[in-house]
N, C-alpha and C positions, 0 to 999 in steps of 0.2 A: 083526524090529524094526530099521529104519533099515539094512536090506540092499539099497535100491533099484535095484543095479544090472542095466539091460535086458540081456535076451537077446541081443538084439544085440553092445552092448559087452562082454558074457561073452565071445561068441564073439570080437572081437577080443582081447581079451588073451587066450583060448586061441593065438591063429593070432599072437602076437606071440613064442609059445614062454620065456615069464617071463624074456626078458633085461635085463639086467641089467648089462653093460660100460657104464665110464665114460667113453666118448667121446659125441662126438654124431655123430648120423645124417646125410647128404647129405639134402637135400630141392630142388625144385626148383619152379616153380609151376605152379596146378593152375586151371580155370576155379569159378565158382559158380553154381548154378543160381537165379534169377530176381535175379543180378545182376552180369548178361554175364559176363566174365571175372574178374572181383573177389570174393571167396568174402563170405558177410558173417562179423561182426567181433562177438564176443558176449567181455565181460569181466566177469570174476567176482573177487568180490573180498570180504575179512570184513576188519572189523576187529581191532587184535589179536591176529592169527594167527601163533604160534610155528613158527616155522621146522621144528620136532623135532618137532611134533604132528601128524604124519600118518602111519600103517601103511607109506607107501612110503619115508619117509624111517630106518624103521625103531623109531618109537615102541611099544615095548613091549605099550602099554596102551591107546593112542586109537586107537576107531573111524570111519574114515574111508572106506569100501569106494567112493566113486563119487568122491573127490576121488584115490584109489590109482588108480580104472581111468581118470583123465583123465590122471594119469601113465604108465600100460599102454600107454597108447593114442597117447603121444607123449615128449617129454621131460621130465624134470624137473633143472631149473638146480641144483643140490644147495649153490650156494656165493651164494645172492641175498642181498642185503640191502637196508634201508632206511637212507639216510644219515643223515636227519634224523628219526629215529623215535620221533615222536609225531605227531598228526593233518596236521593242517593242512601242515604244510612234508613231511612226506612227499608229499601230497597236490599238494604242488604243485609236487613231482616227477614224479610221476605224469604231473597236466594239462601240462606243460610239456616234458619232456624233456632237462630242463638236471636240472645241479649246485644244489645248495646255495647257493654264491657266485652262480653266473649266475639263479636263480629269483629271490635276493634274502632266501629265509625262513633264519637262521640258527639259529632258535627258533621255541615257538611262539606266534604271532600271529596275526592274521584276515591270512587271504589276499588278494593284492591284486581288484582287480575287474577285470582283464583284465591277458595274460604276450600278448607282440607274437605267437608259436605258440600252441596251445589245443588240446588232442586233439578234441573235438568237433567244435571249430570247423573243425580244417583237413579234420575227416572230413567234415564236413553242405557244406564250400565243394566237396567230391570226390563231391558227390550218393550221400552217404548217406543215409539217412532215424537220426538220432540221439537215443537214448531215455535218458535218465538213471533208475534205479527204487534207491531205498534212502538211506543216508547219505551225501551230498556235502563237507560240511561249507565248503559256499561261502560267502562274504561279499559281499552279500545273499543270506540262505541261496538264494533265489528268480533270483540275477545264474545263466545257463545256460552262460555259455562257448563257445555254442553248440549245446548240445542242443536239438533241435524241443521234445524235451517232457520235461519232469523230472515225477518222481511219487517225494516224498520222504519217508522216515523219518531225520528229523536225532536219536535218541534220544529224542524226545518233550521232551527234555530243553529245547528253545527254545521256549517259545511266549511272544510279546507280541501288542500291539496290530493289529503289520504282518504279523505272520507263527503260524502253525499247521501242523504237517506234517500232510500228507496221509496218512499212516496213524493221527495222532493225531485226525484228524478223522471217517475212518472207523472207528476205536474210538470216537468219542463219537456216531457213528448206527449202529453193531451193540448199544453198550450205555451206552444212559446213564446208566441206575442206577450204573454201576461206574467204579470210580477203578482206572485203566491203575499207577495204583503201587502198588499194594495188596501186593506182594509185600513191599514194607518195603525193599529196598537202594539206598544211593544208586549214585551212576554213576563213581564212582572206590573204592566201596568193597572191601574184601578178603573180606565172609562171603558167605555164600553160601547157598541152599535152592531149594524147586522153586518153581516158576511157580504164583502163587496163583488165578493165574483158569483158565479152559477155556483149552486149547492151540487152537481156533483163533483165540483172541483175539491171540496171544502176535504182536509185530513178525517174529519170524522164519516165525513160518506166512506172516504175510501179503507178507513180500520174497518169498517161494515162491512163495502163489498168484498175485501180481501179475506175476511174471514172466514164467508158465507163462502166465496169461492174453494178456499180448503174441506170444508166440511161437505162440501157436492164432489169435489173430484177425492178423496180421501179412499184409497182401494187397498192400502196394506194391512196383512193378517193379523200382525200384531195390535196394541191397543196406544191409542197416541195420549199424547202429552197436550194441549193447546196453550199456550198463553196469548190473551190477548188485552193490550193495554194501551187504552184511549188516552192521550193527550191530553184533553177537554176533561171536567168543565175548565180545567187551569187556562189562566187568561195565558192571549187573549180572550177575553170574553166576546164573542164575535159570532152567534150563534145565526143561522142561516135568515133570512126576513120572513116565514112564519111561524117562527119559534121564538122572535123577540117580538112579533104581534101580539102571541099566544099571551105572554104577560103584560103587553103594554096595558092593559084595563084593571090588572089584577091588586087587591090590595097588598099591595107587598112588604113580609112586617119590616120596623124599621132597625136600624144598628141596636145592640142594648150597650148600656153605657153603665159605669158604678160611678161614687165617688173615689174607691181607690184607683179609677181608670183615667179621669181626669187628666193626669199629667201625660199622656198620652195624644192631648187635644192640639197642642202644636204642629203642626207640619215637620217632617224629620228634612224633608228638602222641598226644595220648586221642584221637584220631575213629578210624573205621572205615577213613576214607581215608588210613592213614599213606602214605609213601612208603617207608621202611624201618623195620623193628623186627620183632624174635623172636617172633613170635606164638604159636607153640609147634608140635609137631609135627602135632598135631589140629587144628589152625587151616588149617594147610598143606593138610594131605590135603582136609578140606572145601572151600575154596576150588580145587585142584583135580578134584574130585568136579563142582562146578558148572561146572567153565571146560570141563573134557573131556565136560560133558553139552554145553554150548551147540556145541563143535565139533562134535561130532557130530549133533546137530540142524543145524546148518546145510549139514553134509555130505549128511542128506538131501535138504533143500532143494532142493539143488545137483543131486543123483540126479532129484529131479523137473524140471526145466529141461533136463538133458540127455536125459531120454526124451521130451519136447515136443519137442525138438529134433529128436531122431529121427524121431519120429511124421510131422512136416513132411517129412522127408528130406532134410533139413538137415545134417545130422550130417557130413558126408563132404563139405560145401558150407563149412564155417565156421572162420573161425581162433578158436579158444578159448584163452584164457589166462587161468589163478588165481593172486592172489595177495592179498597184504594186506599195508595201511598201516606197522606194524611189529608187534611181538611181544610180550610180558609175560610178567614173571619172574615171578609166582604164587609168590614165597617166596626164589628162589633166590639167592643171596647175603645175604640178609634183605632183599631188596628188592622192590618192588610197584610193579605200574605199568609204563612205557614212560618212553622218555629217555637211558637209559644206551646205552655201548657194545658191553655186552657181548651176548651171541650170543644170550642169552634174550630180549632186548629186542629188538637188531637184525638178525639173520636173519630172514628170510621165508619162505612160501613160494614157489616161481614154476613152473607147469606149463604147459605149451603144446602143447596137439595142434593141428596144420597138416590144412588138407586133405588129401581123398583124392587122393593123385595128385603129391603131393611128393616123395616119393620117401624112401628110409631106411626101416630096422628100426624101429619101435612100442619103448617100454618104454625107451630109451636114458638116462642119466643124466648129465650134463654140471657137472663142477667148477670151470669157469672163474668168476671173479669178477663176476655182474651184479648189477643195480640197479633201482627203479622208473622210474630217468628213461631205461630202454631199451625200456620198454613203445611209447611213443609212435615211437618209431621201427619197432619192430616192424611195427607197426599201418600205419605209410606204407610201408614195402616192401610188404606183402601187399597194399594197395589200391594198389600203383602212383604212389603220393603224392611230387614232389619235394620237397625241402629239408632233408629231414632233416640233412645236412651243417652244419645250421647248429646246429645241436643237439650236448647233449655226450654225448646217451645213441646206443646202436647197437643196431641190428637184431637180435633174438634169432635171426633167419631166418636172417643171413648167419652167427653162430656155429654155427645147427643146421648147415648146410650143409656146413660143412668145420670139425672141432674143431678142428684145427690153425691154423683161420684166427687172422690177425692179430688182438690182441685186447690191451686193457687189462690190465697185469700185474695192476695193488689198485686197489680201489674207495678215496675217500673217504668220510669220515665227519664228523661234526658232532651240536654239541649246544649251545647260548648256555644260560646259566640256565635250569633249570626247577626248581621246586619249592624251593632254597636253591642260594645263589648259590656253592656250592664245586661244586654239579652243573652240570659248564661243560667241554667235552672238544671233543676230534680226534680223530682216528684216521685208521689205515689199515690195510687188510686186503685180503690175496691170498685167504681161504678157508683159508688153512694159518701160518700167523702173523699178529697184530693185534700193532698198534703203537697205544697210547693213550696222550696227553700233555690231564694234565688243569692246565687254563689257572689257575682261582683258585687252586691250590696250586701250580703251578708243578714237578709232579709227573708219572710217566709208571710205566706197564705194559705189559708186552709179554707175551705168550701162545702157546705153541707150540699150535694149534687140533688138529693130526695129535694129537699126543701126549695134547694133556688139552682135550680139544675143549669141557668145562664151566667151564673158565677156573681152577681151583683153584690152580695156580701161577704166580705172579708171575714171571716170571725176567726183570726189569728189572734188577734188581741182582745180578745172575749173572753172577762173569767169566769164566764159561764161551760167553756169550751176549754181552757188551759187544758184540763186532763187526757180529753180528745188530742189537744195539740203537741201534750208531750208524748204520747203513746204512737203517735204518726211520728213523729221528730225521732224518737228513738228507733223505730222499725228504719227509719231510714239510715242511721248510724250503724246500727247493724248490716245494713244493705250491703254499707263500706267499707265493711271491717276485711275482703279479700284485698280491696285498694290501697289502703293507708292513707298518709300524706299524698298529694296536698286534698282530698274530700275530707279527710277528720285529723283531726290533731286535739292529742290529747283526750281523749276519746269523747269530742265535740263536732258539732261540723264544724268547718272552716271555711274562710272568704278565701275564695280564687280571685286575686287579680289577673293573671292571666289562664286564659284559656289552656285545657288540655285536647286538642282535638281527636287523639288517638290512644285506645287501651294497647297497652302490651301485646294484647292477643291480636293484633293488627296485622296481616303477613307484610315482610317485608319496610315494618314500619322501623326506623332507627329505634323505639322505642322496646322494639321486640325480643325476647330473650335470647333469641336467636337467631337474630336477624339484624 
């Protein structure tokens, strides 16, 4: 059950010898078959997706066997995150290739309707053939960026007048006797049970089959684009009835808690969709019971698109990269949902196998500091694409190539309002220290990640740590210094009371130099 991974890719990770050093591999570039020298370009993605929840990164308890052999089989980033981690402003990292300040999303918002770059776009102007399949979360869901053809599951969660997803539409002609919510949970809730209708109804069969169906009928000369991006594990948490068996027996770890988390133990409302509150240990474990079924449902998924893959002989043709939008604490601090800085929220995952023929050991794992807005760069070295330069994300190619290469010491981080306006942060993080200064309290946390990589100790006010703290404190004033008022004043940080949801570089934003 949900062991999907081909003969094939066995036999790679046997011949890759389970290594396991933290450098990255040399790679070099390879041709693609029926798309001359240009490999094509397939992007796999869930919403979501906790950085810790995969077998490779060493999760305990979740099974993930074809999303571990795409790490086998190439590298996994071990230190990625999402900056602005909740939907849409990740997302438009992602489409973009910029920061936070350069996309404009500081929060989250409807996305603009077109960034001057566009991953599809600058793929489909480089004669790719560019396929969108699953959650986009564009604004007009229907606006493409450039994809030839979207074929969308927006959570079923949008339907108006102007608009219906295309999986919601094919649930209303496989069955229309049947209501797609029948399972009872809303789409930010915390409980969790199995999937009340037949599993092939479920949105995650059908991002599968629709996938696998592109990559069997797929007959143009050119080299395509694929995106495909799962829903799931993002609650509901509703995974089909034997993948919430799979863990009903399993020891499943519990929430982790600090003392500085504490004040978090309130309930923020009576609904299902709190954002923080003590739900109890049983609460926990069940909402992880559904969230570790949906991941590994989707990890099948994922198992069937890479053996389509195959099958075409493709497989050794394709640059593949997983990842997802941001993460979810499922308990852990007493808090639910996406938004925050911390590592349950914002680490990712990021996996990337390169063609055959790049060169470097298989199975490598790599600790430098990446980002979503380094996909899109990625994506232009392997097609041969100029401009990336102008971008602030970089090529995960040139990192695999040489780990030593030059490289960004910390990522930044971001977060405007969401949910109550004292959830409002910065940050910065190498992978092995986070520095967080949270703007409406006027308040800051620092984290040795090596030491207590669940965040359980504050050592912001540790003077054993001050020096650490002012030298992270100051990198981030510098951060500022293209911003001004109101992130520093006086060349300090400064308390926001209100929120900024939008940089200047925003299109279309009132805030915009030109706009």
């Amino acid at each position: 059950m949900a062991q999907r991974v081909s003969m094939s890719r066995r036999g790679f990770l046997a011949a890759a010898g389970g290594v396991t050093a933290a450098a990255c591999f040399n790679i070099g570039r390879a041709g693609a078959a029926g798309g001359g020298d240009r490999p094509h370009i397939l992007l796999l993605m869930a919403d979501q997706f906790r950085g810790d929840c995969l077998g490779a990164d060493g999760h305990p308890v979740v099974k993930t066997p074809n999303l571990d052999a795409l790490a086998g089989g190439g590298v996994r980033f071990s230190r990625a995150y999402s900056s602005t981690p909740t939907c849409t402003p990740a997302r438009s990292a992602l489409l973009t290739g910029l920061s936070p300040w350069h996309h404009g999303m500081l929060g989250m918002t409807k996305m603009a309707e077109k960034y001057p770059m566009e991953m599809p776009r600058v793929l489909a102007e480089s004669d790719y053939h560019t396929t969108g399949i699953g959650k986009m979360h564009y604004h007009p869901q229907r606006n493409g960026h450039g994809f030839h053809d979207m074929i969308l599951d927006e959570s079923s969660r949008v339907e108006t007048i102007d608009f219906r997803s295309d999986y919601l539409s094919w649930f209303l002609s496989e069955a229309p006797t049947l209501d797609y919510r029948a399972t009872g949970i809303g789409w930010n809730d915390y409980t969790a049970k199995p999937y009340a209708l037949p599993e092939r109804l479920h949105p995650t069969t059908w991002m599968g089959n629709t996938a696998v169906k592109f990559l069997e009928g797929y007959d143009k000369a050119n080299p395509f684009f694929l995106k495909v991006s799962f829903a799931r594990p993002h609650s509901p948490y509703d995974p089909p009835e034997r993948f919430w068996r799979m863990y009903e027996d399993t020891p499943i770890p519990p929430a982790v808690h600090a003392d500085w988390s504490q004040k978090y133990a309130p309930r923020s409302d009576d609904t299902d969709a709190v954002w923080h509150g003590d739900m109890g240990e049983r609460a926990v474990r069940n909402a992880r019971q559904g969230y570790y079924g949906n991941v590994t449902f989707v990890d099948e998924q994922i198992g069937r698109i890479m053996d389509a893959l195959d099958k075409r002989g493709w497989l050794d043709n394709t640059l593949v990269v997983f990842t997802a939008d941001h993460g979810d604490m499922t308990g852990d601090h007493f808090l639910w949902r996406k938004s925050y800085a911390y590592e349950s929220s914002a680490r990712i995952p990021m996996l990337l196998r390169a063609p055959k023929g790049m060169g470097g050991t298989p199975g490598q794992v790599c600790g430098r500091p990446t980002e979503l807005r380094d996909v899109l760069p990625t994506f232009m070295d392997a097609a041969g694409v100029p401009g990336a330069d102008k971008l602030d994300g970089r090529s995960l190619l040139a990192l695999a190539r040489d780990g030593a290469a030059p490289w960004r010491e910390y990522i930044d981080m971001e977060h405007e309002l969401c949910y109550d306006k004292t959830n409002c942060w910065n940050a910065l993080t190498d992978g092995k220290r986070k520095y967080i200064f949270h703007a409406f309290t006027d308040t800051e946390q620092f984290f040795d990640l090596e030491a207590d990589p669940m965040e359980t100790r504050d050592l912001s006010g540790d003077s054993g740590h001050a020096g650490e703290v002012r030298t992270w404190r100051d990198r981030l004033i510098s951060h500022f210094a293209e911003r001004g008022e109101p992130f520093i004043r006086d060349g300090k940080l400064a308390r926001r009371p209100k929120p900024v949801m939008h940089s200047p570089h925003f299109p279309g934003c009132s805030c915009h130099p030109n706009g």
